[in-house]
N, C-alpha and C positions, 0 to 999 in steps of 0.2 A: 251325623244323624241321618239314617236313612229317610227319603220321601215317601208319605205316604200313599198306599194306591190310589185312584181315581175313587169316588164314591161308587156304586153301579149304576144308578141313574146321572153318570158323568155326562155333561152335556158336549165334550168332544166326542164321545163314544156316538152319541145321538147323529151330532154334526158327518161324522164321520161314514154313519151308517145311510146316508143320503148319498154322498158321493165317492167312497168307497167301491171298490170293481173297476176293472177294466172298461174303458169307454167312458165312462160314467160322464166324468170331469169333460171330456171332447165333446159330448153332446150339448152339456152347460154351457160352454165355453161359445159352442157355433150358433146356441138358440139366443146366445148375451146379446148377438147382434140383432135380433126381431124374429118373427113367426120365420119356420121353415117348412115346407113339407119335405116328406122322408126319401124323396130321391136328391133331392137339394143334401140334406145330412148324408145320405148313403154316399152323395159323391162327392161331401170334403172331408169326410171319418175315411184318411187311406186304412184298407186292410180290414174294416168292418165288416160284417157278414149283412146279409140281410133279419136273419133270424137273431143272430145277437141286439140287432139293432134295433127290431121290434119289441125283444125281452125288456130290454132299459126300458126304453120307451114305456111301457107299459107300468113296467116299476116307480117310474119318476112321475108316471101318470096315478097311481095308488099312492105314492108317497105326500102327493101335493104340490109339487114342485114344478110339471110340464101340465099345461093345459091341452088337449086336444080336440080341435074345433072342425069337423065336419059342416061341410058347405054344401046346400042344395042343389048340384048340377048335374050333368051328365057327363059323365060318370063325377060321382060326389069327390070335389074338391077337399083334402086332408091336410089343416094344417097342425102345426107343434111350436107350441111356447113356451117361455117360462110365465110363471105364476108368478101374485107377487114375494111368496114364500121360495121360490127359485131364482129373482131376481136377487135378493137377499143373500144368494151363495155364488156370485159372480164375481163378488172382491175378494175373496174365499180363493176361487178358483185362479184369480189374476195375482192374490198373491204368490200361491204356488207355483206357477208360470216363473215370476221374476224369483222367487230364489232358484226354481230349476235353471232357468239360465245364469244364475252368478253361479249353482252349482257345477256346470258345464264347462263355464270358462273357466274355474280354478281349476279341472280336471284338467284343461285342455292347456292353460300353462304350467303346471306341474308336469303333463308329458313331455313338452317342448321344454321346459328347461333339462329333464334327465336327456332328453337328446343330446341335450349340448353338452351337457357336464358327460355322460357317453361319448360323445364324441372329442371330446379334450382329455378325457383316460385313454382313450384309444391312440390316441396322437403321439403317444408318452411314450418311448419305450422303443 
């Protein structure tokens, strides 16, 4: 019996449409540890642009999920949070982490065993 589609107001689609995109999950992931401002992000996002970095930003900032708190100084102090609606998608994110890496290590023992069984065909003969 086939599985039915999602409903349209499926609430993974919803979940999804928060941190879906490229960076998305990295910014989540770096703000899980407290306030940062955006040169603190730009320089542990390797390979982020500046402009991609402000796109999210702003996105995660209309979605509800990054808080951004300007501070009265000179020059105004800019920081970036999560919300409590973005803290909410941090075990989200951390689970995804942990199967990416058991997905990694099965890749990474499946190579190393064809090596070997490659290299015991080769030996043959």
């Amino acid at each position: 019996m086939p599985t039915e589609p999602p409903p349209n107001d499926c609430p993974l689609g919803e979940c999804l449409s928060l941190i879906g995109g490229t960076w998305t999950p990295n910014i989540i992931w770096y703000l899980g540890d407290g306030p940062r401002r955006f040169s603190d992000l730009k320089r542990v996002i390797t390979g982020i642009s500046s402009k991609v970095l402000t796109t999210r930003l702003r996105k995660l900032e209309r979605d509800g999920t990054v808080l951004r708190k300007v501070e009265p100084t000179s020059p105004p102090t800019v920081t970036y949070e999560l919300t409590e609606h973005g803290r909410e998608l941090r075990p989200v994110i951390d689970a995804i982490v942990e199967v990416g890496q058991n997905l990694k290590a099965a890749r990474e023992a499946r190579l190393d065993a064809g090596k070997v069984q490659f290299a015991d065909e080769s030996s043959v003969g």
